[in-house]
GUKOLMI-769522 format. One record per residue: residue in one letter; x, y, z of N, C-alpha, C in turn. Coordinates in nm, 2 decimals, decimal comma. Layout:
N
A X Y Z X Y Z X Y Z .
...
// end
This chain:
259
X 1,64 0,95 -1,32 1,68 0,89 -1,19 1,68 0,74 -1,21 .
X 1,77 0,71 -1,16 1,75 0,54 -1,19 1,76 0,47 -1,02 .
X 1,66 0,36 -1,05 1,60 0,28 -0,95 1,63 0,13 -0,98 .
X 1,69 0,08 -0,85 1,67 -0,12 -0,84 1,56 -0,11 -0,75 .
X 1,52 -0,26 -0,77 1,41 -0,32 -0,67 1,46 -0,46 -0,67 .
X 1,49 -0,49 -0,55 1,54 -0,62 -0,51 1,41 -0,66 -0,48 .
X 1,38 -0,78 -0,57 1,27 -0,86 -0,53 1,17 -0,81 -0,61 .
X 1,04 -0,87 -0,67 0,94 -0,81 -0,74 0,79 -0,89 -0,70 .
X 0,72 -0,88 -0,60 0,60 -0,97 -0,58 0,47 -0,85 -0,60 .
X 0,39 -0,94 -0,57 0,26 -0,85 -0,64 0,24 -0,71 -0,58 .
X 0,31 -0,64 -0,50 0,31 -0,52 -0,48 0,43 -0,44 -0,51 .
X 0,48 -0,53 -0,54 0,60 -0,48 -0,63 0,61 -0,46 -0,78 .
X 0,55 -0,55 -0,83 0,48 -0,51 -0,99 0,37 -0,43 -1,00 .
X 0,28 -0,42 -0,89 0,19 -0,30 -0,89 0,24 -0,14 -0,88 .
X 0,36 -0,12 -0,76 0,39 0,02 -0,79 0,50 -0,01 -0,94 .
X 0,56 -0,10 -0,96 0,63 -0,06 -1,08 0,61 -0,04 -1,21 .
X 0,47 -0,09 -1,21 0,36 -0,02 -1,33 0,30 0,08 -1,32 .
X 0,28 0,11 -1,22 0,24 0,28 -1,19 0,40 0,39 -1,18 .
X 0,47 0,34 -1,19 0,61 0,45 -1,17 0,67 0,40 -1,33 .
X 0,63 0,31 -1,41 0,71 0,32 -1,49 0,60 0,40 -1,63 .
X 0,48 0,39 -1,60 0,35 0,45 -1,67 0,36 0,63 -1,61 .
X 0,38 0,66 -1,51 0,36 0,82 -1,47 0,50 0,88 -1,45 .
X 0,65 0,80 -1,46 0,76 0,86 -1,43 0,82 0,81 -1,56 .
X 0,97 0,90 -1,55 1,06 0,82 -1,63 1,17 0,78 -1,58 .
X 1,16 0,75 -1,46 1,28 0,61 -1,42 1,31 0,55 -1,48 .
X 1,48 0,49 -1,49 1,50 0,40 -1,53 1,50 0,31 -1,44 .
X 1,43 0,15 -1,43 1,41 0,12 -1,34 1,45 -0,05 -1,34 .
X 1,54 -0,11 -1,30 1,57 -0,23 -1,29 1,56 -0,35 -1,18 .
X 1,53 -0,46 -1,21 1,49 -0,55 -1,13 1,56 -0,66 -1,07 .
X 1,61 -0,73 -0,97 1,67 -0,86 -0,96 1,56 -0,91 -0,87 .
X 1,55 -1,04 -0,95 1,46 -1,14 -0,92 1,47 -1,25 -0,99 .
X 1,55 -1,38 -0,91 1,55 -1,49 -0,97 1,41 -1,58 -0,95 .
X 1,33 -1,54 -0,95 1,21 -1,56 -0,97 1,10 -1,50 -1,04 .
X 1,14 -1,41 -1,11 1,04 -1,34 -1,22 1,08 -1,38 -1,34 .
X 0,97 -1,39 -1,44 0,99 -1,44 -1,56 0,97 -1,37 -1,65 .
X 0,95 -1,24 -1,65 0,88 -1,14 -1,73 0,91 -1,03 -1,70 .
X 0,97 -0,96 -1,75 1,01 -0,81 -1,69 0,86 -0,72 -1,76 .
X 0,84 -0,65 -1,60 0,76 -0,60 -1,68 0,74 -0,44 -1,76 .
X 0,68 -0,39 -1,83 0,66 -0,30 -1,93 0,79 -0,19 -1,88 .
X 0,88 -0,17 -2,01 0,97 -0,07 -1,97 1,09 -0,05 -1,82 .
X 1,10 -0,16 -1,80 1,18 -0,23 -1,68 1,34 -0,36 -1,75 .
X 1,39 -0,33 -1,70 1,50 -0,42 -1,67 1,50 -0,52 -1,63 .
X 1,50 -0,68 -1,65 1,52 -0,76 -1,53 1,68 -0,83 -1,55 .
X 1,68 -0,89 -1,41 1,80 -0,96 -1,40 1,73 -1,05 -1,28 .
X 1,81 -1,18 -1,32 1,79 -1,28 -1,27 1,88 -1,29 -1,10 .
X 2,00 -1,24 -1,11 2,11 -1,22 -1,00 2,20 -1,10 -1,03 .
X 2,25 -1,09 -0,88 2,31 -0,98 -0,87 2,43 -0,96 -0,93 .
X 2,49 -1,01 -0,97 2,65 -1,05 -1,05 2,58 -0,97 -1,21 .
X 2,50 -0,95 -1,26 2,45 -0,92 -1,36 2,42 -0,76 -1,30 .
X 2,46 -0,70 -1,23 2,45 -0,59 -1,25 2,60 -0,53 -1,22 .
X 2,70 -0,58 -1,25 2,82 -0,54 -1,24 2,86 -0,42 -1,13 .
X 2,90 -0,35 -1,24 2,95 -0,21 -1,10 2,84 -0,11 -1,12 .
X 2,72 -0,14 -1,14 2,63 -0,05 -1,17 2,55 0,02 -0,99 .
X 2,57 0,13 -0,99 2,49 0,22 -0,90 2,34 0,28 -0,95 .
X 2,25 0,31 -0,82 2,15 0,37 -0,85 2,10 0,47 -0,74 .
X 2,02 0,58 -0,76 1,99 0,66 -0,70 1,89 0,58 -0,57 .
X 1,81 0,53 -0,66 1,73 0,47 -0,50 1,76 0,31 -0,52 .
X 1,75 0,26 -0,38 1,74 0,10 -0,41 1,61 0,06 -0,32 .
X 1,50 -0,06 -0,38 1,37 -0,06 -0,29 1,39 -0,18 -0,25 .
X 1,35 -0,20 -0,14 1,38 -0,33 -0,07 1,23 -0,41 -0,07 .
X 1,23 -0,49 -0,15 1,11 -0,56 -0,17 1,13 -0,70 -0,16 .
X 1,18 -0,75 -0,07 1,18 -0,89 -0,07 1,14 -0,93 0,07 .
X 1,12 -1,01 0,11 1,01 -1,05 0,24 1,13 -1,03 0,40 .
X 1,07 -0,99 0,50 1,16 -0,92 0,60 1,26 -0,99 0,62 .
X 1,23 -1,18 0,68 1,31 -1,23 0,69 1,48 -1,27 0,60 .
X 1,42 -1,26 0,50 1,56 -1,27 0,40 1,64 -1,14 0,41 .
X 1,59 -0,98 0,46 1,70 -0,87 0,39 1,82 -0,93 0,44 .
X 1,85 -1,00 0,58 1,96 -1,00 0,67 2,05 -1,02 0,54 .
X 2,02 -1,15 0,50 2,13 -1,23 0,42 2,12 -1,19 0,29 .
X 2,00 -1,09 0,25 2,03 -1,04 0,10 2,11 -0,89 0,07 .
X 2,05 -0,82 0,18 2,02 -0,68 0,10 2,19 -0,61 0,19 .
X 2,29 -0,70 0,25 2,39 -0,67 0,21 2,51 -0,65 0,10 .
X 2,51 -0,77 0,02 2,57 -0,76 -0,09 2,49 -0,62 -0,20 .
X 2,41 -0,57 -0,16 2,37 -0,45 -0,26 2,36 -0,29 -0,20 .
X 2,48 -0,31 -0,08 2,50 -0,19 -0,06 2,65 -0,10 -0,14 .
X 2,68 -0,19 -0,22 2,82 -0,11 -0,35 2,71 -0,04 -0,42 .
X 2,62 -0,10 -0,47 2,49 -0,05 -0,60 2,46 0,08 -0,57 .
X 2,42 0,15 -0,41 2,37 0,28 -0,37 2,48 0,40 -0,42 .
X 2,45 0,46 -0,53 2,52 0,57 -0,56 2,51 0,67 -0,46 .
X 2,63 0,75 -0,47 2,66 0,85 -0,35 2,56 0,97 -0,34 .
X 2,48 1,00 -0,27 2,37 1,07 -0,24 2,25 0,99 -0,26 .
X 2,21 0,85 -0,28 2,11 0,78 -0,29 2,08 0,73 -0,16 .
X 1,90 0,66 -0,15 1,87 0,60 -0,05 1,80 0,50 -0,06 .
X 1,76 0,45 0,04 1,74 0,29 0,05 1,57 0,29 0,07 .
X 1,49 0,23 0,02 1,33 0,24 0,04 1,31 0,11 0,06 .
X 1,21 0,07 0,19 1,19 -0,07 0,24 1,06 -0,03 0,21 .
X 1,00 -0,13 0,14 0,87 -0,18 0,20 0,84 -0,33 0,26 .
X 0,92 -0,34 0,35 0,91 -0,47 0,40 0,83 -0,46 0,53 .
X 0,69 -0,49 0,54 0,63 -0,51 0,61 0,68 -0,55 0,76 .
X 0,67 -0,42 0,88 0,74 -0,53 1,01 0,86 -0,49 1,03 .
X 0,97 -0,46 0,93 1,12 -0,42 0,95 1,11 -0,30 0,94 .
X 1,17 -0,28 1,12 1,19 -0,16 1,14 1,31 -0,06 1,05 .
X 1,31 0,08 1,02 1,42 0,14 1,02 1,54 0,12 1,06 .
X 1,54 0,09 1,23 1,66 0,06 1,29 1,73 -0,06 1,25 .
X 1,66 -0,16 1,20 1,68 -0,29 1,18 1,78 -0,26 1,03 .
X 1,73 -0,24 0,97 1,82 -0,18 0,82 1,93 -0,09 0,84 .
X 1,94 -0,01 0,93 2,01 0,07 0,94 2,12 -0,01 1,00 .
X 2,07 -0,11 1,07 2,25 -0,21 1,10 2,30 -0,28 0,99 .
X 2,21 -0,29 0,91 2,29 -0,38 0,80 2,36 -0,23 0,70 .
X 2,28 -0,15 0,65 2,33 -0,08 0,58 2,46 0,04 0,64 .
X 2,43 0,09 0,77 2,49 0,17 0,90 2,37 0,34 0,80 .
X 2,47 0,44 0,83 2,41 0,60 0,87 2,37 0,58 0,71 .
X 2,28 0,56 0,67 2,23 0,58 0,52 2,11 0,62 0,49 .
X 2,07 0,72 0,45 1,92 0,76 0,43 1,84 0,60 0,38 .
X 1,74 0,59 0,49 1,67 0,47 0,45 1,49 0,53 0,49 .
X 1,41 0,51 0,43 1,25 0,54 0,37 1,19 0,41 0,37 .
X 1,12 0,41 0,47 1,03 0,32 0,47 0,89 0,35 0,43 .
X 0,82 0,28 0,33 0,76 0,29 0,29 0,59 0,20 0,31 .
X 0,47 0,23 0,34 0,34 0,15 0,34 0,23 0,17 0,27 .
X 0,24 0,04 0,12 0,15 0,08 0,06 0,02 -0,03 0,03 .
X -0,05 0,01 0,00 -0,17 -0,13 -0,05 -0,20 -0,17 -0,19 .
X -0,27 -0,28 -0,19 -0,27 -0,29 -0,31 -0,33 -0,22 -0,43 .
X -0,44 -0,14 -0,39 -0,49 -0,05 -0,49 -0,39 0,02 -0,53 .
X -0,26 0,06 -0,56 -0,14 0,12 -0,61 -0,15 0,05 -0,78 .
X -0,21 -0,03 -0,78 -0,19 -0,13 -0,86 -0,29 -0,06 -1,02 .
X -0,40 0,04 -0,93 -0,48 0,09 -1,07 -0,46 0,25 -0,98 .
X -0,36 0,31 -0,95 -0,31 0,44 -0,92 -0,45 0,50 -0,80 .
X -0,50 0,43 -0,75 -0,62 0,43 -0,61 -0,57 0,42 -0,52 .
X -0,39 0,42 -0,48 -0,33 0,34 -0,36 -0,33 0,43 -0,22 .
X -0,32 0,39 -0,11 -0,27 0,47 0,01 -0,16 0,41 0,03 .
X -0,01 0,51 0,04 0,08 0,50 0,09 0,16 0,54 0,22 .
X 0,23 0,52 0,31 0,26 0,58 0,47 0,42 0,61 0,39 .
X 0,48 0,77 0,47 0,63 0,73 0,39 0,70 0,77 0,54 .
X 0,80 0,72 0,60 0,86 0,74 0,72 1,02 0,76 0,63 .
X 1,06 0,87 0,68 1,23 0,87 0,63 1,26 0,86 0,78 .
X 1,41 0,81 0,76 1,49 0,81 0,90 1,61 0,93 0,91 .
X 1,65 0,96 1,01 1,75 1,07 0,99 1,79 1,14 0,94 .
X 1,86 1,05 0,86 1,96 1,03 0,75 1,90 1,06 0,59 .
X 1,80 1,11 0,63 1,70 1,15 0,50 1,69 1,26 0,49 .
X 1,75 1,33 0,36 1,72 1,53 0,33 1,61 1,52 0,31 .
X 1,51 1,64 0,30 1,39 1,65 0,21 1,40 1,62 0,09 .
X 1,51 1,65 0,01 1,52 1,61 -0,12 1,47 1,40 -0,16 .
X 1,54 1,33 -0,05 1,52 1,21 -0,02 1,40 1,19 -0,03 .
X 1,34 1,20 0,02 1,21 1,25 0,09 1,09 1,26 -0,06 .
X 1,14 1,38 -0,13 1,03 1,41 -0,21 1,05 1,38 -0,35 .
X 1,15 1,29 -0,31 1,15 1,18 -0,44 1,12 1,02 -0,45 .
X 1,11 0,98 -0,31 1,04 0,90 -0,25 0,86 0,89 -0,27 .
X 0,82 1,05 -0,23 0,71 1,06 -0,21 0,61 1,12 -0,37 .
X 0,70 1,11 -0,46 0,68 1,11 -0,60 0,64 0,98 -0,65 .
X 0,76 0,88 -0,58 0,72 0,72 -0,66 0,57 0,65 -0,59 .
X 0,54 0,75 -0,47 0,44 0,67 -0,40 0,28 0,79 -0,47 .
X 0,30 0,91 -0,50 0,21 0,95 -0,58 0,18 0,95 -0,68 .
X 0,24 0,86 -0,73 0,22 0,81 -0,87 0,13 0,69 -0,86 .
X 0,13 0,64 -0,75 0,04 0,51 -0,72 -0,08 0,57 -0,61 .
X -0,11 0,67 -0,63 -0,21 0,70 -0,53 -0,21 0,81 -0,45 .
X -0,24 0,79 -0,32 -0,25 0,87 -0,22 -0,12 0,87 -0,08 .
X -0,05 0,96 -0,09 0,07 0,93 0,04 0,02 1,01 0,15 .
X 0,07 1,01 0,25 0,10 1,05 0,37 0,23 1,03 0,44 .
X 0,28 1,12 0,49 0,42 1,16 0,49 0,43 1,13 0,70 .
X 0,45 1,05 0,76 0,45 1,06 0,90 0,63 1,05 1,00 .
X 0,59 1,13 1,08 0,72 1,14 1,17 0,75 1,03 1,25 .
X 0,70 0,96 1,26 0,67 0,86 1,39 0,66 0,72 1,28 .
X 0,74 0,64 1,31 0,76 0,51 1,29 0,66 0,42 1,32 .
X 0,57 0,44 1,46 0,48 0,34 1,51 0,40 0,39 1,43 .
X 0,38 0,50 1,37 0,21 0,55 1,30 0,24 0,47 1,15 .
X 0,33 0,38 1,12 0,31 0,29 0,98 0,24 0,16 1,05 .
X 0,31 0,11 1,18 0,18 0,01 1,24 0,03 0,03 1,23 .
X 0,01 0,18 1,25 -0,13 0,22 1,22 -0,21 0,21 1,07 .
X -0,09 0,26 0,99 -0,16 0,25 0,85 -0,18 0,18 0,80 .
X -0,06 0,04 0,84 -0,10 -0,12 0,80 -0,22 -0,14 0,79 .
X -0,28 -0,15 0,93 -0,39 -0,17 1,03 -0,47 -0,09 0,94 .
X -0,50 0,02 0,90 -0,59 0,12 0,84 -0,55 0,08 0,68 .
X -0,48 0,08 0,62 -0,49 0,12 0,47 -0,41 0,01 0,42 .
X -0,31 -0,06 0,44 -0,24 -0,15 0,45 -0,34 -0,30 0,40 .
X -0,39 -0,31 0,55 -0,47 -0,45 0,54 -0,63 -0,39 0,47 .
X -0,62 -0,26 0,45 -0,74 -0,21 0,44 -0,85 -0,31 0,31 .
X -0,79 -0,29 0,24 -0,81 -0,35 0,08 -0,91 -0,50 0,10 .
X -0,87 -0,54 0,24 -0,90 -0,71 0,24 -1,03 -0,68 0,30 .
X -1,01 -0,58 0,39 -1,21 -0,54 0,48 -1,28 -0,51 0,38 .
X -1,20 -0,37 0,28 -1,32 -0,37 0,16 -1,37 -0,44 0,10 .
X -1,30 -0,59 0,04 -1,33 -0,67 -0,05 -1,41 -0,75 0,03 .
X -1,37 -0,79 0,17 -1,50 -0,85 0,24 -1,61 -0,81 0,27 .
X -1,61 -0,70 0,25 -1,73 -0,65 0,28 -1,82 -0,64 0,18 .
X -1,77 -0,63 0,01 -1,82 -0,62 -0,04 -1,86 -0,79 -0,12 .
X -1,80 -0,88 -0,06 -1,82 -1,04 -0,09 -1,95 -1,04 -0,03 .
X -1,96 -1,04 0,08 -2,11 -1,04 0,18 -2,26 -0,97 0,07 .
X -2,19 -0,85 0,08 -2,28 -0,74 0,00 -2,33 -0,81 -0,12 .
X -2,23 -0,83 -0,15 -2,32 -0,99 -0,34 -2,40 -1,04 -0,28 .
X -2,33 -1,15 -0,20 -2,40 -1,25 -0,17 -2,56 -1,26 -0,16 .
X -2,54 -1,15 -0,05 -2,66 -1,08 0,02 -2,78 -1,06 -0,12 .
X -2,75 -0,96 -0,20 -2,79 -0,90 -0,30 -2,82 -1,06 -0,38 .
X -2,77 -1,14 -0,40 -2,82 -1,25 -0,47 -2,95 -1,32 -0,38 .
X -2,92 -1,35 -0,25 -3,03 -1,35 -0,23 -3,21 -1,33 -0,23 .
X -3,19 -1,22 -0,34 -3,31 -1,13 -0,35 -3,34 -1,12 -0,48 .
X -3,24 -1,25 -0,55 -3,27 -1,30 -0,70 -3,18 -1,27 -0,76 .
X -3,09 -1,18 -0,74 -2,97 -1,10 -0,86 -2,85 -1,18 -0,89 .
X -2,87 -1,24 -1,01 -2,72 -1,31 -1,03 -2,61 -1,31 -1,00 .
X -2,53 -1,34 -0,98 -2,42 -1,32 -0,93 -2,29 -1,18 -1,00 .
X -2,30 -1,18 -1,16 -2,30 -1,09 -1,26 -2,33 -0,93 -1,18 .
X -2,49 -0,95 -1,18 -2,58 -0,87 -1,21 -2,53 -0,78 -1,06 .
X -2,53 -0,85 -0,91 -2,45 -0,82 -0,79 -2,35 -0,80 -0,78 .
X -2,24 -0,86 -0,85 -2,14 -0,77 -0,86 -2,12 -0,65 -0,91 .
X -2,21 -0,59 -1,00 -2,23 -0,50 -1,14 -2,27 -0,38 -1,01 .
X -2,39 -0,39 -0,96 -2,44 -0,37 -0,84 -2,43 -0,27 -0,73 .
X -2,35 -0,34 -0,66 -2,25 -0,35 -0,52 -2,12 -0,25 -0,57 .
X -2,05 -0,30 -0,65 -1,89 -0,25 -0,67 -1,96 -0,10 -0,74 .
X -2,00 -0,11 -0,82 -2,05 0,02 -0,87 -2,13 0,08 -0,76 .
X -2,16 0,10 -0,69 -2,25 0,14 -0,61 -2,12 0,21 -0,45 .
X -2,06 0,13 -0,44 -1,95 0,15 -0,38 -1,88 0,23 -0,43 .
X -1,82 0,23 -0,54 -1,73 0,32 -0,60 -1,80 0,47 -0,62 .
X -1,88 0,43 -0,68 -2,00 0,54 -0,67 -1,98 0,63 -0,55 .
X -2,00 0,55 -0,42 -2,01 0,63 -0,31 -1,90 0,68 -0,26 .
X -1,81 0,66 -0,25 -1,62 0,68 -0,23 -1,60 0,79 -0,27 .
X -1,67 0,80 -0,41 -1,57 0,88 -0,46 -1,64 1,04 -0,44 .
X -1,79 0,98 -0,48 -1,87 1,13 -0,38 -1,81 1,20 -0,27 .
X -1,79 1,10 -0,19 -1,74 1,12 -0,07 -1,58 1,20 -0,05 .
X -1,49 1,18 -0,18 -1,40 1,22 -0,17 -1,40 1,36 -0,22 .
X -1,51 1,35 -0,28 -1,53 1,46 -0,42 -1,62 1,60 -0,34 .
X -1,69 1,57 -0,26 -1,79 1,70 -0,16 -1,72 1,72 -0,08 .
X -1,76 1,82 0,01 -1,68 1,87 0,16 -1,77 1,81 0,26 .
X -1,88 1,77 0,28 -1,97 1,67 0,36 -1,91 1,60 0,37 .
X -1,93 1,57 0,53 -1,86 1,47 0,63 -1,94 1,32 0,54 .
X -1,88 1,21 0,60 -1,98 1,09 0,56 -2,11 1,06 0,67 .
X -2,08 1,11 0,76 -2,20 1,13 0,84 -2,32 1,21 0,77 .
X -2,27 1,34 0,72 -2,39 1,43 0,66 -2,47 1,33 0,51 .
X -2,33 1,26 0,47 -2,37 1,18 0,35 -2,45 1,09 0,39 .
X -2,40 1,01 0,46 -2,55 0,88 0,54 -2,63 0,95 0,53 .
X -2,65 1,08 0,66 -2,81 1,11 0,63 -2,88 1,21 0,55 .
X -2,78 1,20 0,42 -2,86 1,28 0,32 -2,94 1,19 0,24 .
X -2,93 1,02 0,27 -2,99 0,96 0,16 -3,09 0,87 0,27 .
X -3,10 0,97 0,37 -3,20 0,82 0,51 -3,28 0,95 0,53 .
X -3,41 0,90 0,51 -3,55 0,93 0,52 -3,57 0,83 0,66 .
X -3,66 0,97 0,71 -3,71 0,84 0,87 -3,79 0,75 0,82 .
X -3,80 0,63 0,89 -3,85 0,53 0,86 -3,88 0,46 0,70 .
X -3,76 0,50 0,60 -3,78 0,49 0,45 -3,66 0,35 0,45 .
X -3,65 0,29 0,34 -3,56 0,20 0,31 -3,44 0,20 0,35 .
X -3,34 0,34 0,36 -3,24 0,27 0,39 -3,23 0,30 0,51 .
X -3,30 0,39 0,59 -3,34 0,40 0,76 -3,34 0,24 0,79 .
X -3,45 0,14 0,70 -3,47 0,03 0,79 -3,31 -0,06 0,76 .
X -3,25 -0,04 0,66 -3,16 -0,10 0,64 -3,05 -0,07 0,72 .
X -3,00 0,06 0,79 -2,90 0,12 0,83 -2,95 0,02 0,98 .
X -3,07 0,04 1,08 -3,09 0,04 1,15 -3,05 -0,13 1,20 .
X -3,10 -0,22 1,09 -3,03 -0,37 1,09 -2,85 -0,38 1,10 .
X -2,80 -0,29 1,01 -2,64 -0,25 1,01 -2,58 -0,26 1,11 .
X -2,65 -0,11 1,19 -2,57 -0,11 1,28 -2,67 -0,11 1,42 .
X -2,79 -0,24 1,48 -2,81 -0,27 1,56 -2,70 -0,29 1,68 .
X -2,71 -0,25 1,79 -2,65 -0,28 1,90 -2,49 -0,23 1,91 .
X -2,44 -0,14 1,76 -2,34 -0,06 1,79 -2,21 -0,17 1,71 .
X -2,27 -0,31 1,72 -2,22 -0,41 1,71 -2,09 -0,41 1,54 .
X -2,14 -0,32 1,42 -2,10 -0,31 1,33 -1,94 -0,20 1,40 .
X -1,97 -0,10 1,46 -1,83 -0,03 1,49 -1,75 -0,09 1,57 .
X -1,82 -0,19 1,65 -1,74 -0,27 1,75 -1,65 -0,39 1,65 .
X -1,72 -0,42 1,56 -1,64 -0,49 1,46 -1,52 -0,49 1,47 .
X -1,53 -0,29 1,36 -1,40 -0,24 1,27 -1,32 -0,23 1,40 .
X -1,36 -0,20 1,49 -1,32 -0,17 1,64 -1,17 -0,28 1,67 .
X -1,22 -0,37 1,64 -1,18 -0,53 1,68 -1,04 -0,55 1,59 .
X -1,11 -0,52 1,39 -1,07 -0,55 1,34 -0,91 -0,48 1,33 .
X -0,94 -0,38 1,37 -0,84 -0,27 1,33 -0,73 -0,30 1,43 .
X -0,77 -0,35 1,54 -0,70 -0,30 1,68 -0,60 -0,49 1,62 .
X -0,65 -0,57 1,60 -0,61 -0,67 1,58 -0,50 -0,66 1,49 .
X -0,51 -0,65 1,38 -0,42 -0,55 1,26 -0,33 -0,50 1,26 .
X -0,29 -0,44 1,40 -0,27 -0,33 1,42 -0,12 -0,42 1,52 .
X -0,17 -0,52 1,61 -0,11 -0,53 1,69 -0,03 -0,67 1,64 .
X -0,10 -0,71 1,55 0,01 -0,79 1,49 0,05 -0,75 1,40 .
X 0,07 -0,62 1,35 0,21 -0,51 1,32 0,33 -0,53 1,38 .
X 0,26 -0,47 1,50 0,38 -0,45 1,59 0,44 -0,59 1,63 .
X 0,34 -0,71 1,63 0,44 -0,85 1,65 0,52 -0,84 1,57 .
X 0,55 -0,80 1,44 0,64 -0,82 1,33 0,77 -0,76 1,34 .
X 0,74 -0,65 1,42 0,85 -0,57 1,43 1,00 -0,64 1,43 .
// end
């Protein structure tokens, strides 16, 4: 199957290392801005350089505001029964669909963990999408991770919000979590070493048993034992869910400003 990707930025070289390592796409790139094609990829600098060449999918990777004036000239390239995959943050289906008109178009929401095959992905097809469309879309995104397949267009606002921007709460949370841990003498090394391990650690338990994370919390909290006193600082006054509460809803809603 052969694939373009208009545009190549850091989540764009993240799934393309992961689809070009787990698939065998042929897979080519325009980006007058990349200087390195990367592993087993094609680049091209401009579009004139791909002559009369067609492809099965074409992925829309370049930032929302430009598709208007880009991602017309690369509707010759879509071979007959091919479709169009946006990951452009914010641009709706409908919005593509006037530039391109009735064309299977797949919108796609992934994060950056895609990058070491840990990713969550959201896949929305429009109409104009067979399942065939569909589950070859949803091959390029399990190769980078974890998909989820949704009927509903507003539920990729959610996943943004959830999985999307997710990546940035983890890593803040786990910046604090060092910091914290140095506090109490541990190098900076030594807390990172720590913390991330300790986290990964727990994730993946968590993914790995059929216990809820609730049952997990209190498989490791003894009343009144260390991490009893530590939980109870956590989540004083409810105040830690009111957070994610915040954070999510926020996330979430400047989604939908992008629209």
């Amino acid at each position: 199957m052969s694939l373009l990707m208009i545009g190549c930025g850091k989540m764009g070289g993240a799934l393309i290392n992961r689809w070009t390592l787990k698939l065998s796409h042929e897979v080519t790139i325009v980006d007058p801005a990349l200087t390195q094609a990367p592993t087993k990829t094609t680049l091209l600098t401009h579009i004139e350089a791909l002559g009369d060449a067609q492809f099965d999918i074409i992925v829309i990777a370049i930032k929302p505001q430009l598709i208007p004036d880009i991602l017309p000239a690369y509707l010759p390239h879509l071979a007959s029964g091919g479709c169009f995959v946006s990951m452009a943050a914010g641009y709706s289906v409908s919005s593509i669909e006037k530039i391109v008109g009735p064309k299977p178009v797949i919108r796609i929401m992934p994060n950056l963990p895609a990058q070491v095959g840990r990713g969550v992905s959201a896949v929305f097809p429009n109409i104009h999408s067979t399942p065939e469309h569909t589950a070859s879309v949803t091959a390029l995104t399990d190769a980078a991770g974890h998909t989820l397949v949704v009927d509903d267009e507003n539920t990729i606002d959610g996943v943004t919000a959830v999985a999307g921007s997710g990546p940035g709460y983890a890593f803040e949370i786990a910046r604090c979590w060092m910091q914290s841990a140095q506090t109490l003498g541990f190098s900076a090394e030594q807390s990172r070493q720590l913390v991330l391990n300790t986290m990964l650690g727990s994730m993946e338990m968590a993914l790995q048993v059929e216990a809820s994370v609730t049952e997990l919390r209190d498989s490791v909290t003894s009343k009144n034992g260390t991490t009893d006193a530590g939980l109870n600082a956590l989540t004083r006054d409810g105040l830690l869910q009111s957070l994610f509460d915040e954070t999510l809803k926020a996330a979430y809603d400047r989604a939908v400003e992008l629209r």
